[in-house]
Residue, then its C-alpha position, 0 to 999 in steps of 0.5 A: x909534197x910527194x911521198x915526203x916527211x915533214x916534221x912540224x915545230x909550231x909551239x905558239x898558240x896564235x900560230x896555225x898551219x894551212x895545207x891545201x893538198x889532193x886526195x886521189x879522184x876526188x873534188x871539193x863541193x861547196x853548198x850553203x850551209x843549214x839553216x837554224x832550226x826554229x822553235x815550233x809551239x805545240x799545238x793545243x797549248x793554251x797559255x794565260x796572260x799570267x803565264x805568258x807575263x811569268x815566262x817574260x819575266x824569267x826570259x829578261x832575268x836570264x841574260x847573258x852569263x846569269x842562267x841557271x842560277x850563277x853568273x860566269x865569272x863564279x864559274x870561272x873562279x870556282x872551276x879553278x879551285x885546287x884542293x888546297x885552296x884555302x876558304x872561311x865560310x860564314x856563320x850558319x845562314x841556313x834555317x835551324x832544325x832544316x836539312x840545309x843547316x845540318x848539312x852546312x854544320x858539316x862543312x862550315x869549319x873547312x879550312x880548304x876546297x878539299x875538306x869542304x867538298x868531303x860534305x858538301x856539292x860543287x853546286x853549294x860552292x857557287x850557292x854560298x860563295x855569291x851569298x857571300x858566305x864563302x870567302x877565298x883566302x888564297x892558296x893555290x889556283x888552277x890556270x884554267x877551269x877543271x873541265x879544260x885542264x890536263x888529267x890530274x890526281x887531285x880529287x877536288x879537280x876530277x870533281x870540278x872537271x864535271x862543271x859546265x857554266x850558265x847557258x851560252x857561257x860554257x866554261x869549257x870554252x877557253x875565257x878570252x874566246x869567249x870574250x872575243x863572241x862576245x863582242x862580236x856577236x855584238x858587233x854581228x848583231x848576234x844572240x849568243x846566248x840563242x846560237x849556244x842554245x840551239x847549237x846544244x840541240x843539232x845532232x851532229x858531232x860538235x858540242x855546243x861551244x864548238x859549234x858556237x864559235x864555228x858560226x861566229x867564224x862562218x859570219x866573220x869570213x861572210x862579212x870579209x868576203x862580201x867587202x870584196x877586198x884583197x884575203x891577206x894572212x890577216x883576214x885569216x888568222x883573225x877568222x880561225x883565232x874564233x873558229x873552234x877546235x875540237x880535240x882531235x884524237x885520230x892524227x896518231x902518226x903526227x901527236x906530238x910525245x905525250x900528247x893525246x889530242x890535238x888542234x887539227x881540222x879537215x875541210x873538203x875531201x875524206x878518203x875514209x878507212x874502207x876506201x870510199x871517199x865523203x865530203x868532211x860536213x864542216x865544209x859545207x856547212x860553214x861554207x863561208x870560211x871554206x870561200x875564204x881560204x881558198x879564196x885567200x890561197x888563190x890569190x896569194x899563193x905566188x909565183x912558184x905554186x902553178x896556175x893550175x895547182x888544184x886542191x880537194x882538201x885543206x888541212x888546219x893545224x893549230x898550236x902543236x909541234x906535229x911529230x915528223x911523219x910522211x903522208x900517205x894518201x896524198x896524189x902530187x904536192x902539197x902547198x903549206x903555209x906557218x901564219x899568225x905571230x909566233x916564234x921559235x916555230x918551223x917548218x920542216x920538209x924533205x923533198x926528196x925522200x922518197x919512201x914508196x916504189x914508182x914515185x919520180x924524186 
């Protein structure tokens, strides 16, 4: 679209917009995306048979959801504590006259999250309850663990929002995405605990759980794309309902009132704030999913897009009503497309709203 306002009402969480668009003089280059790093033991470092049979031991004991002491799903529940919900802890199991069992004297008749957490840490929460030694009674729970939840005044909350979950099961990654790498880096033949471990290491602006599952989506789309068959909507929606969003802050003209962060990502071309122009870093490296949507808008575009339509940037949003707003660095049209099952969504557009001097209507 040209000099256009477009106001985006898409409120379903499986919805996604894609918008293949120019940014002025520039191209889009696609290369293959960095290897994984590998691990270097360092030199003159011997290590004896007991170490090495220790070491085994700990690597067949840290399996999928039961690093750092605690399993998944304790995080899971724990995370999405409240204040008030309601606990009973066990008599004493601690050792008499250690510091643990004073310190569990303290917090052993709490009644809620709340009083329990005024003497003791988030970390005994998960301790006691997978001994057994705390019981949940009922009483209100979070949706969503604290990490992933909106800001909120209740102090039990703030401190849980600091929780992270074992290695390669981040509970800031929502449950169901995480369900869903599951499966399939077992159908990928995949390590997902290795990919999340060594995603933690890359010195880039993703965290680890994006990252994750951006290389998940990157293996699915190399997987359709080396089929050779025809890239309809499904094939696309079903490779960025894996593809991970970060919260992005900087659309300010399209977050919706009251929202700070929204699900929108950039692939190709970025005009930056000093005028110079730079190849967003996703799109070379997930290279894959690159290939597939545009691959996917060539051969689907339709009759009423022209054979020689180009494009230097693709747009993703996902799950939010966009503000009405009027692009500024676009050069000629925009191709847009509302995918995935939803309702009550809608694309709005004014073709001839013409806010700038010179531009033809």
């Amino acid at each position: 679209r040209r000099g256009s306002s477009s106001s985006h009402l898409l409120p379903s969480w499986c919805c996604t917009e894609i918008c293949c668009r120019v940014v002025r003089c520039c191209s889009v280059c696609v290369g293959m995306a960095p290897k994984t790093p590998t691990k270097i033991a360092a030199s003159g470092v011997k290590k004896d048979a007991g170490s090495v049979k220790k070491e085994t031991a700990n690597r067949e004991h840290s399996k999928r959801g039961t690093g750092l002491k605690f399993n998944a799903e304790s995080y899971d529940l724990i995370s999405r504590f409240t204040g008030e919900t309601r606990i009973e802890y066990a008599p004493n199991p601690k050792t008499p006259g250690s510091k643990s069992f004073d310190r569990y004297a303290k917090y052993q008749k709490a009644k809620t999250v709340a009083e329990a957490l005024k003497h003791c840490k988030p970390a005994d929460l998960l301790w006691e309850y997978e001994r057994g030694y705390l019981k949940v009674l009922g009483g209100p729970m979070a949706d969503v663990p604290a990490c992933m939840a909106p800001p909120s005044s209740d102090p039990v909350i703030k401190i849980l929002a600091k929780f992270r979950g074992p290695n390669g099961c981040s509970i800031k990654m929502d449950p169901e995405v995480r369900k869903k790498l599951a499966v399939l880096a077992q159908e990928f033949g995949m390590d997902l605990d290795k990919i999340h471990e060594e995603a933690g290491k890359q010195c880039n602006s993703e965290s680890a759980d994006i990252q994750t599952a951006r290389i998940m989506a990157n293996e699915m789309a190399r997987r359709k794309l080396e089929t050779g068959k025809h890239l309809g909507d499904k094939d696309v929606v079903e490779v960025l309902s894996v593809w991970g969003f970060p919260e992005n802050d900087t659309r300010q003209n399209v977050l919706p009132e009251g929202v700070k962060t929204v699900h929108s990502d950039t692939l190709g071309v970025l005009r930056m704030r000093d005028g110079t122009y730079r190849i967003f870093d996703p799109t070379t490296r997930y290279e894959h999913v690159t290939k597939l949507l545009c691959q996917w808008f060539l051969t689907n575009k339709g009759s009423n897009i022209p054979e020689d339509f180009a494009f230097t940037g693709i747009n993703i949003n996902h799950n939010y009503a966009g503000r009405r707003h009027r692009d500024n660095g676009n050069e000629g049209p925009s191709a847009i497309k509302a995918i995935g099952s939803f309702s009550g969504g809608q694309l709005d557009y004014f073709p001839l709203d013409v806010k700038k001097p010179g531009r033809p209507q």
